[in-house]
DOTIBA-393259 format. One record per atom (N, C-alpha, C): z, x, y; residue number from 1; residue in one letter; chain. Coordinates in pm, whole numbers. Layout:
<nodes>
       up     east    north    nr   rest   kette
        Z        X        Y   NUM      A       A
...
</nodes>
This chain:
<nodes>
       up     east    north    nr   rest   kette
     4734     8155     6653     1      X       A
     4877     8116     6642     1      X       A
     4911     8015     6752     1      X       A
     4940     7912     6713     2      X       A
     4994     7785     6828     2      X       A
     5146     7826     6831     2      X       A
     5148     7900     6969     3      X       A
     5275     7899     7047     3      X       A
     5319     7795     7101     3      X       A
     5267     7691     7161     4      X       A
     5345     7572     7157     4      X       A
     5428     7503     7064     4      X       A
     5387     7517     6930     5      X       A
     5509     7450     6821     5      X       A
     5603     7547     6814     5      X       A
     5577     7699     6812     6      X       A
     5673     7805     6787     6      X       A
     5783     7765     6897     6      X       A
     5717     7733     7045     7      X       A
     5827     7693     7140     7      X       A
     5922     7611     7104     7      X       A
     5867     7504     7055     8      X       A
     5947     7354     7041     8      X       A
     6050     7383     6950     8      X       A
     6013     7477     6793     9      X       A
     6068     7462     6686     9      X       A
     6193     7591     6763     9      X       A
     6150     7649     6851    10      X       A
     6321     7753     6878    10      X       A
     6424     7634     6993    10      X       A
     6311     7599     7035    11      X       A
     6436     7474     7144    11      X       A
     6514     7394     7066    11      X       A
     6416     7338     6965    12      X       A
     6469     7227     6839    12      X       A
     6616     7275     6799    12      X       A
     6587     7469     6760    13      X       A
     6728     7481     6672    13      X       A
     6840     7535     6745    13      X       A
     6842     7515     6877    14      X       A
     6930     7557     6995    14      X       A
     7053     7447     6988    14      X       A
     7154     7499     6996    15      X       A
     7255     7445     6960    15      X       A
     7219     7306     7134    15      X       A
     7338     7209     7120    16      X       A
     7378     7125     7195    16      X       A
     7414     7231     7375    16      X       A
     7535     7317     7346    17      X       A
     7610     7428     7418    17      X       A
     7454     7502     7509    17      X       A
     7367     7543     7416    18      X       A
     7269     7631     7467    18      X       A
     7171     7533     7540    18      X       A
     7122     7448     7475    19      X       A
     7075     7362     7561    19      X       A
     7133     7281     7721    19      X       A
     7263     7282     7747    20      X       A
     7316     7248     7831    20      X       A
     7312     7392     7901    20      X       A
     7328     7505     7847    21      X       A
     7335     7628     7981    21      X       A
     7197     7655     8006    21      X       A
     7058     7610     7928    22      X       A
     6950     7644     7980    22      X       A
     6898     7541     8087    22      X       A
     6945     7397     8061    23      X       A
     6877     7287     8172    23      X       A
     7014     7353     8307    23      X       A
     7115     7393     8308    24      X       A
     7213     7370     8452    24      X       A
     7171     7513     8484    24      X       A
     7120     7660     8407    25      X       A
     7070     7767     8478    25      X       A
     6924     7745     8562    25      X       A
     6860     7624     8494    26      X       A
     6709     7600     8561    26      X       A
     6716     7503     8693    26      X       A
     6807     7385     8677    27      X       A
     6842     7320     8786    27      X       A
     6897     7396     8877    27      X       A
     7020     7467     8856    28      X       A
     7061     7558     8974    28      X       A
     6959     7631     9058    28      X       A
     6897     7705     9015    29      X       A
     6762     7804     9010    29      X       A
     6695     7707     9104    29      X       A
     6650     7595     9065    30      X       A
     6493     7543     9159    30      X       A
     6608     7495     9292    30      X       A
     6766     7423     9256    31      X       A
     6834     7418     9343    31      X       A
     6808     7532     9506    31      X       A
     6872     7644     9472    32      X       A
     6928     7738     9541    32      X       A
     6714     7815     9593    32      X       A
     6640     7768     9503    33      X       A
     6497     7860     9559    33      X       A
     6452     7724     9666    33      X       A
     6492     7633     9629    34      X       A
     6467     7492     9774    34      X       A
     6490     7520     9870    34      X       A
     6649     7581     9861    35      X       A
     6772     7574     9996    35      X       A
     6666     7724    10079    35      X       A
     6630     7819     9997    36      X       A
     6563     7920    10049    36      X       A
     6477     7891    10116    36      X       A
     6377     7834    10079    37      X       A
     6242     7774    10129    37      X       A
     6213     7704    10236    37      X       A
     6344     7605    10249    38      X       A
     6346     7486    10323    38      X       A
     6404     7494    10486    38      X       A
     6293     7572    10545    39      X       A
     6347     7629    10669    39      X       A
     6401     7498    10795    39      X       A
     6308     7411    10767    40      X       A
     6309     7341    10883    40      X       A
     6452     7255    10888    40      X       A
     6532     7240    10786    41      X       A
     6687     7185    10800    41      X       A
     6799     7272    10753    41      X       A
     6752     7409    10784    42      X       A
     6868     7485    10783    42      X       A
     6852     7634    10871    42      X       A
     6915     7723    10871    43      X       A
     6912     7834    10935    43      X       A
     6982     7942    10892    43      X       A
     6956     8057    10950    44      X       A
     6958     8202    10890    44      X       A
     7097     8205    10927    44      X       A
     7188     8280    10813    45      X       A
     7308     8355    10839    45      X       A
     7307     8501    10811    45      X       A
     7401     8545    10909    46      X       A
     7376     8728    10879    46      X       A
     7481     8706    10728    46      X       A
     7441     8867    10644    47      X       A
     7476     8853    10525    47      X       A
     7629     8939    10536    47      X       A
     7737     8873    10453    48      X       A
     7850     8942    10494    48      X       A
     7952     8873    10404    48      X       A
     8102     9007    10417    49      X       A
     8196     8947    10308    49      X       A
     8287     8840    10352    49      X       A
     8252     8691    10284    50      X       A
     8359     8641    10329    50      X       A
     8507     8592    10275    50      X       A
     8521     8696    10134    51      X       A
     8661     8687    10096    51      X       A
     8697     8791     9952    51      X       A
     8782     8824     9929    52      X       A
     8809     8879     9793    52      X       A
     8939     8824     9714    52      X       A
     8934     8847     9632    53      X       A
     9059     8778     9582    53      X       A
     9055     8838     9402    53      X       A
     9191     8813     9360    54      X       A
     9236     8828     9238    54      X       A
     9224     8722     9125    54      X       A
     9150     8723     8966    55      X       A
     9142     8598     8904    55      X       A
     9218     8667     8777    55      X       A
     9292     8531     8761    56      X       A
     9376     8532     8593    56      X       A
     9314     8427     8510    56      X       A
     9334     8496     8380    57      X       A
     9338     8314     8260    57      X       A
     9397     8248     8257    57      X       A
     9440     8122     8269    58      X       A
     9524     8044     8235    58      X       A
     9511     7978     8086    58      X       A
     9657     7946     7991    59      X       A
     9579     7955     7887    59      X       A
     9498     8058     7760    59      X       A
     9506     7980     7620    60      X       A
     9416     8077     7512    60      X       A
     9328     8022     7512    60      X       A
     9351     7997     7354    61      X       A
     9214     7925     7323    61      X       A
     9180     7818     7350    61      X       A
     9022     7817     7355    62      X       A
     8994     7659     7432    62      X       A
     8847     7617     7371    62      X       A
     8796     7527     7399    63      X       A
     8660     7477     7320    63      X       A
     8563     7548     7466    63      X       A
     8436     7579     7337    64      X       A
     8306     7646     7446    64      X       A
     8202     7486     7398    64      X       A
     8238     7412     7558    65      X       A
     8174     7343     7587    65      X       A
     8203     7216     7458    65      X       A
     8236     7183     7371    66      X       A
     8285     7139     7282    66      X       A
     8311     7183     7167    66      X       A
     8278     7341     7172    67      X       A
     8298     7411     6998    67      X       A
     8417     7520     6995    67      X       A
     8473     7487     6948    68      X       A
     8599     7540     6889    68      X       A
     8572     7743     6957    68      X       A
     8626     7801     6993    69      X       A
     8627     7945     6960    69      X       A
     8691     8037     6907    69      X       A
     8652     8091     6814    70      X       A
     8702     8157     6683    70      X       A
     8849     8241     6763    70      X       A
     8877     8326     6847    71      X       A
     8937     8394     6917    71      X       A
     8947     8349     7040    71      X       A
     9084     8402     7062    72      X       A
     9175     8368     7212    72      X       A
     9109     8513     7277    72      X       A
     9110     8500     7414    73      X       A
     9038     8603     7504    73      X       A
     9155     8592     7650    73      X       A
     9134     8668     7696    74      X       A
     9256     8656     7829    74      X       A
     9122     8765     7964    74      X       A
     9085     8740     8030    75      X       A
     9018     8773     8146    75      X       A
     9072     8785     8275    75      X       A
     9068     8891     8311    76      X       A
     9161     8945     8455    76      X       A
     9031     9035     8557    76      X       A
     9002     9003     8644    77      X       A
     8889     9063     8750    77      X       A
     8922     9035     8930    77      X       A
     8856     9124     8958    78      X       A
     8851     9144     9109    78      X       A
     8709     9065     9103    78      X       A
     8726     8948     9259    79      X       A
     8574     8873     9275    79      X       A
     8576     8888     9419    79      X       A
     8448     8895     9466    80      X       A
     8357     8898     9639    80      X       A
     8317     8806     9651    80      X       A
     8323     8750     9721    81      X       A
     8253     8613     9757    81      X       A
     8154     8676     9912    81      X       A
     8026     8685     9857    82      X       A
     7919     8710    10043    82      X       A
     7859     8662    10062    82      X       A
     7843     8598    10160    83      X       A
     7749     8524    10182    83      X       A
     7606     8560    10218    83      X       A
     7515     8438    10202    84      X       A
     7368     8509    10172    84      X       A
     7288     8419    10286    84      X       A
     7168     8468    10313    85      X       A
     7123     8427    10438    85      X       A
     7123     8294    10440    85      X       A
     7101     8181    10365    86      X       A
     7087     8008    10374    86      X       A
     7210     7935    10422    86      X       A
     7213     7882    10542    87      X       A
     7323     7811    10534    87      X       A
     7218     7635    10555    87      X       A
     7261     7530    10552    88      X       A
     7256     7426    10595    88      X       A
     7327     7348    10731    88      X       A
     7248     7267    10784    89      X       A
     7282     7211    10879    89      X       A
     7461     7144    10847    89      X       A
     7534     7187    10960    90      X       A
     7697     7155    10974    90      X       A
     7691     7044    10967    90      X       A
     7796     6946    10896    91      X       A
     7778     6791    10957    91      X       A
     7950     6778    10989    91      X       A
     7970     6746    11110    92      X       A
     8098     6771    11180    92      X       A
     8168     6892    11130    92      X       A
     8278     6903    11057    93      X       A
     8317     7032    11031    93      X       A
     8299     7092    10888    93      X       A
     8198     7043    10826    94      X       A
     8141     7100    10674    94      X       A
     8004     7112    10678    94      X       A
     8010     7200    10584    95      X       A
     7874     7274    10593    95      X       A
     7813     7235    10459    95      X       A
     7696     7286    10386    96      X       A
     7680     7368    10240    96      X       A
     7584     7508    10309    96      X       A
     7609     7555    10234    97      X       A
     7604     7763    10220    97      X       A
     7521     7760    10081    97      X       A
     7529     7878    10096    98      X       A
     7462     7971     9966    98      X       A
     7559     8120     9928    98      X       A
     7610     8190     9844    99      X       A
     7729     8284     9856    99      X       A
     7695     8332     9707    99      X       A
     7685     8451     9711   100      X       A
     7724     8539     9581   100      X       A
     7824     8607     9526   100      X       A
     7895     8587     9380   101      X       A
     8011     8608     9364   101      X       A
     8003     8712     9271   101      X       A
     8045     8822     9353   102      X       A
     8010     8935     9243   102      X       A
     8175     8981     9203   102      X       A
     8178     9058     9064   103      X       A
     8331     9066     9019   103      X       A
     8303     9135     8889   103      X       A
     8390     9256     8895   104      X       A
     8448     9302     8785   104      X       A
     8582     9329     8730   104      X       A
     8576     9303     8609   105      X       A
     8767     9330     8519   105      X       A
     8718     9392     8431   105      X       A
     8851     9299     8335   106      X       A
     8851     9321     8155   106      X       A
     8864     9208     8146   106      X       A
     8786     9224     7991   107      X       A
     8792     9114     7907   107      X       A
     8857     9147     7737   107      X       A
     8964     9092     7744   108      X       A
     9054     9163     7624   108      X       A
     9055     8996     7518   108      X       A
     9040     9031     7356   109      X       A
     9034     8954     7282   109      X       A
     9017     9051     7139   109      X       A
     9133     8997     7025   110      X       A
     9151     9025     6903   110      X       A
     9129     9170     6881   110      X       A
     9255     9259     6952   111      X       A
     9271     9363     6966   111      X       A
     9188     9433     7023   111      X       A
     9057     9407     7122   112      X       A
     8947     9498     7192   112      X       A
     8990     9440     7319   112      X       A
     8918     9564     7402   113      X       A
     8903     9537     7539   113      X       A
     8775     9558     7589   113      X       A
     8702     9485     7658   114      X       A
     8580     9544     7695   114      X       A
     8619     9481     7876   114      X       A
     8512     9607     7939   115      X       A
     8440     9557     8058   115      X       A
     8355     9466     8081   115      X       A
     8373     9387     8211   116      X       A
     8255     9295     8221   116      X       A
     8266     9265     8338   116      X       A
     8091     9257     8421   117      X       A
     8089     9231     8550   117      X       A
     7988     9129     8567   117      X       A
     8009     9076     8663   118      X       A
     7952     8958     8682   118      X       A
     7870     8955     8785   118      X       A
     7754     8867     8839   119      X       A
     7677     8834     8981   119      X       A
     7622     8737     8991   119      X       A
     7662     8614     9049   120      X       A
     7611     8510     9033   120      X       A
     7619     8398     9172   120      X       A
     7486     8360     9176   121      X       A
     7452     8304     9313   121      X       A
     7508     8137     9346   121      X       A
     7567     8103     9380   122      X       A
     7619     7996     9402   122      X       A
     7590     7921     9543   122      X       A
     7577     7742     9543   123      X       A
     7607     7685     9632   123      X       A
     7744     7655     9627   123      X       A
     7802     7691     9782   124      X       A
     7951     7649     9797   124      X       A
     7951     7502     9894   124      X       A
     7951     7424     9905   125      X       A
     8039     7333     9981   125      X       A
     8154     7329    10063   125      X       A
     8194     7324    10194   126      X       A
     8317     7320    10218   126      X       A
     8304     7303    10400   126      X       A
     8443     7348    10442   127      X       A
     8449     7351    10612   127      X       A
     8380     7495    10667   127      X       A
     8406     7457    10737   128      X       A
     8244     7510    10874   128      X       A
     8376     7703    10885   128      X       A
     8501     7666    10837   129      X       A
     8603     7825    10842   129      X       A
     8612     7866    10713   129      X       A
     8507     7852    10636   130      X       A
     8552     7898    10506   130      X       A
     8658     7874    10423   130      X       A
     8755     7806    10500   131      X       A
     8882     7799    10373   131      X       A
     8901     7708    10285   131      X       A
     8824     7614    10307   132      X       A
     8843     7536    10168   132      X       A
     8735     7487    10121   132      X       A
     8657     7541    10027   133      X       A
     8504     7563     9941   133      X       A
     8523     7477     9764   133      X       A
     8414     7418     9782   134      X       A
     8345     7371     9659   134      X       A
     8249     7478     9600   134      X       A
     8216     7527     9483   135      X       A
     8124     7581     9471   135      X       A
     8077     7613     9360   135      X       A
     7971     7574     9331   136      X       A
     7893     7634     9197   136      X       A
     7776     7668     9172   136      X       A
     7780     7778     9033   137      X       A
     7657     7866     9058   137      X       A
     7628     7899     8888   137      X       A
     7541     8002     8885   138      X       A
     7468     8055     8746   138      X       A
     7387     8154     8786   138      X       A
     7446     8260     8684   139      X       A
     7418     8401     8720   139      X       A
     7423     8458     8600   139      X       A
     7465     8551     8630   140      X       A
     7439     8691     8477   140      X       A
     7570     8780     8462   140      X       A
     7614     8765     8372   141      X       A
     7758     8887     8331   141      X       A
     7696     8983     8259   141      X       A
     7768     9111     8243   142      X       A
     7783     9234     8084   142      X       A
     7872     9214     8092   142      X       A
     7906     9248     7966   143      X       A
     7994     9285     7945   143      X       A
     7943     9429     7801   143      X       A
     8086     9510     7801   144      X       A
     8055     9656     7749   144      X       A
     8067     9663     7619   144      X       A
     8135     9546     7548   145      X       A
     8123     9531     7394   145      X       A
     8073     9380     7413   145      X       A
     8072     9337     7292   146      X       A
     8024     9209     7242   146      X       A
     8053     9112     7124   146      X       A
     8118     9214     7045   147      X       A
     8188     9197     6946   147      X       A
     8310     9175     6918   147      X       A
     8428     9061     6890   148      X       A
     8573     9079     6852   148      X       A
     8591     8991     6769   148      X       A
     8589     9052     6680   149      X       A
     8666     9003     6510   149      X       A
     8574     8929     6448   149      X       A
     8608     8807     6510   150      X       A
     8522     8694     6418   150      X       A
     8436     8647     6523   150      X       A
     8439     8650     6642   151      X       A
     8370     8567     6764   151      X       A
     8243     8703     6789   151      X       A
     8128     8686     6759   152      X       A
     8023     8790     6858   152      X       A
     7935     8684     6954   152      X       A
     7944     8765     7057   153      X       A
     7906     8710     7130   153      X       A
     7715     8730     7201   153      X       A
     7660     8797     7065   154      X       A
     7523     8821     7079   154      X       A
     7480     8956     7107   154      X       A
     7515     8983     7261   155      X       A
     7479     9110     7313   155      X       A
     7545     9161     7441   155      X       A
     7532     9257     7521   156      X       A
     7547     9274     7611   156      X       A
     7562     9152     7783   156      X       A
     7431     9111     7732   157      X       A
     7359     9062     7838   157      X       A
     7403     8904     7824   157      X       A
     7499     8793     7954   158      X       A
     7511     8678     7900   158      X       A
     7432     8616     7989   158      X       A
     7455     8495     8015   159      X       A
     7448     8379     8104   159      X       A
     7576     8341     8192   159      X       A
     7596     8304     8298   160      X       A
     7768     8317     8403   160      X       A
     7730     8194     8410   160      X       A
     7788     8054     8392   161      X       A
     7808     7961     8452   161      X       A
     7973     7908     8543   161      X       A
     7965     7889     8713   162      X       A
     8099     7908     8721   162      X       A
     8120     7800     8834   162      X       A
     8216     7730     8829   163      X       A
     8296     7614     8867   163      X       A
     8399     7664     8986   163      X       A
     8429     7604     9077   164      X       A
     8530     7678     9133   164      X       A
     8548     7587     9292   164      X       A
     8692     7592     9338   165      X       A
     8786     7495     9398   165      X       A
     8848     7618     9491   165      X       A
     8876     7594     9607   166      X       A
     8959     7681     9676   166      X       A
     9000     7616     9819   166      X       A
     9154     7700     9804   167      X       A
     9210     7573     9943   167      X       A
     9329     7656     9985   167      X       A
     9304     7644    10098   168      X       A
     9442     7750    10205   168      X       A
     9539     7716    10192   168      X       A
     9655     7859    10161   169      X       A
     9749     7844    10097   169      X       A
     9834     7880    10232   169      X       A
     9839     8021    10312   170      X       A
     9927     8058    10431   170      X       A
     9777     8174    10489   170      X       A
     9778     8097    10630   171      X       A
     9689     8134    10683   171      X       A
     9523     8252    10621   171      X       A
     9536     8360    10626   172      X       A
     9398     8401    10579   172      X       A
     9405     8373    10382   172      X       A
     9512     8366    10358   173      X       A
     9536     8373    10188   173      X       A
     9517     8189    10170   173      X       A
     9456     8182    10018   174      X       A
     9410     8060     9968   174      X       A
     9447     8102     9798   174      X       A
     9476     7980     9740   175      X       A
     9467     7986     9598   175      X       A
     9346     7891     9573   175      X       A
     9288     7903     9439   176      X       A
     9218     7808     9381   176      X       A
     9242     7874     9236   176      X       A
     9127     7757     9200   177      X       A
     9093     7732     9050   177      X       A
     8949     7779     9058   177      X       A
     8915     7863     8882   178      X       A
     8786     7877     8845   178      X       A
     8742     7833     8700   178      X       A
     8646     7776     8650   179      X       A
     8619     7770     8498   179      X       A
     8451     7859     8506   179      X       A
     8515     7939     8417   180      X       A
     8362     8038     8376   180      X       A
     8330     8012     8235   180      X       A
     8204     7973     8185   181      X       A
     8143     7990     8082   181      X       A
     8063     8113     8064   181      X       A
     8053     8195     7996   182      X       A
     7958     8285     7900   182      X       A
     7892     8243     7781   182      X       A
     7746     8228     7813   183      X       A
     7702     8221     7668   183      X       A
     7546     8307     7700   183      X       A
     7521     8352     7557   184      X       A
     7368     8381     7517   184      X       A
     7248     8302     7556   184      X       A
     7270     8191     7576   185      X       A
     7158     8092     7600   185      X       A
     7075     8107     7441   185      X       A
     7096     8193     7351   186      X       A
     7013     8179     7241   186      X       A
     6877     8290     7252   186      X       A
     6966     8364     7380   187      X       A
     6897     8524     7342   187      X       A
     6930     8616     7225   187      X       A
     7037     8629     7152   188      X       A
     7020     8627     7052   188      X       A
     7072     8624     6884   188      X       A
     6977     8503     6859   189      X       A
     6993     8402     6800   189      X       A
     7096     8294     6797   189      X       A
     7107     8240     6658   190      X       A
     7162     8106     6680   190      X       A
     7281     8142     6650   190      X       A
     7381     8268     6533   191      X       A
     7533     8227     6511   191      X       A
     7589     8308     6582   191      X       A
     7564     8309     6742   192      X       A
     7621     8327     6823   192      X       A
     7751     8220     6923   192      X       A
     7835     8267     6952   193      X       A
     7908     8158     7015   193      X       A
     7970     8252     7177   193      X       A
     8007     8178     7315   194      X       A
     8010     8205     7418   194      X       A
     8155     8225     7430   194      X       A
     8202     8170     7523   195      X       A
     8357     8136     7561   195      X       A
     8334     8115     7712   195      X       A
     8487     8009     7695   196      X       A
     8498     7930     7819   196      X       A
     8662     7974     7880   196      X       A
     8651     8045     8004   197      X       A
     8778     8045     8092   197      X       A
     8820     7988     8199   197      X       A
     8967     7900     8174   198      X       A
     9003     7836     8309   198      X       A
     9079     7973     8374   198      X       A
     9063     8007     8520   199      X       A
     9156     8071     8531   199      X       A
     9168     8017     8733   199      X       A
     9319     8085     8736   200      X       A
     9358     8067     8860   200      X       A
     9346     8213     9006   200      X       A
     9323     8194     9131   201      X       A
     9273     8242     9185   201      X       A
     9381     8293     9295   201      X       A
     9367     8427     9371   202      X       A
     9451     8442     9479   202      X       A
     9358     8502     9543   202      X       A
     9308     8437     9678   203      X       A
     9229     8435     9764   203      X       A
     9266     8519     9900   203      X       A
     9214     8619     9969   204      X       A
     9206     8625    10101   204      X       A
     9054     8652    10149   204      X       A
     9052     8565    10243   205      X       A
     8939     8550    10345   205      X       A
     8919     8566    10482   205      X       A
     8828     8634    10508   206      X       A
     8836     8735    10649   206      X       A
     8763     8636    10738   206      X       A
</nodes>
């Protein structure tokens, strides 16, 4: 059996959407295993929390990545932001880091509610005090159903792709912005579809 064509012919029928979350989960990945590796221009940070905060949806329905989604979804969670041992060399008062954003809510859509938690490793960008961060990452959600109405979303098990802006609002408190994608990557199969959330952030950082 030539597994090489079997490969090609499942990449072949991967949507546009899936193909874009499998090349930015692999780039991130060799990204963030570099920053690990690469001792000689950066240095060890002790591991620790450096903020929590509250996230809303902003917004229903919206396109996943350019495809329409069958159902409106509304997402409400508690997120950690900790930081992880890699930091990079400061250049005057900004840094880049390494930080994991772990978070659980609900995820409510076409009369269901399910749980869903998230963990996902991110480079942040920002000043040398934490308060105002660039950052993005790709990680892994559950969620506890998978199913609503017309939208399934495969299985349990997704893909986290997540975007995110944050900037001091009154001293330790900050607002920002987040956009999270969920998708299958085409674990399983193809008439699966993801969803995409903008939502807004209320930040405190220690």
């Amino acid at each position: 059996m030539n597994f090489a064509i079997i490969d090609k012919q499942v990449v072949e029928h991967k949507s546009p959407s899936t193909r874009f979350i499998v090349r930015v989960w692999f780039a991130m990945t060799i990204i963030i295993m570099f920053c690990i590796i690469l001792p000689k221009h950066s240095r060890a940070a002790d591991l620790g929390l450096l903020s929590i905060g509250f996230r809303a949806q902003v917004g229903e329905k919206s396109t996943v990545l350019g495809k329409e989604q069958p159902e409106s979804f509304e997402e409400n969670d508690i997120v950690a932001s900790i930081q992880l041992p890699w930091e990079g060399q400061s250049l005057s008062d900004w840094e880049l880091h390494t930080v994991l954003l772990a978070s659980a809510g609900v995820l409510r859509g076409a009369n269901t509610t399910a749980l869903v938690a998230s963990a996902i490793p991110a480079l942040a960008f920002g000043r040398l005090d934490k308060r105002f961060t660039v950052e993005l990452g790709v990680g892994l959600a559950l969620l506890s159903k998978h199913r609503f109405a017309q939208q399934e979303y495969g299985g349990p098990l997704q893909f986290a792709l997540s975007f995110g802006v944050g900037v001091p609002l009154y001293r330790r408190v900050g607002v920002g912005y987040r956009f999270m994608h969920y998708s299958d990557a085409g674990l399983y199969g193809s008439d699966t579809i993801g969803a995409d959330f903008h939502m807004v952030e209320l930040i405190y950082r220690y």
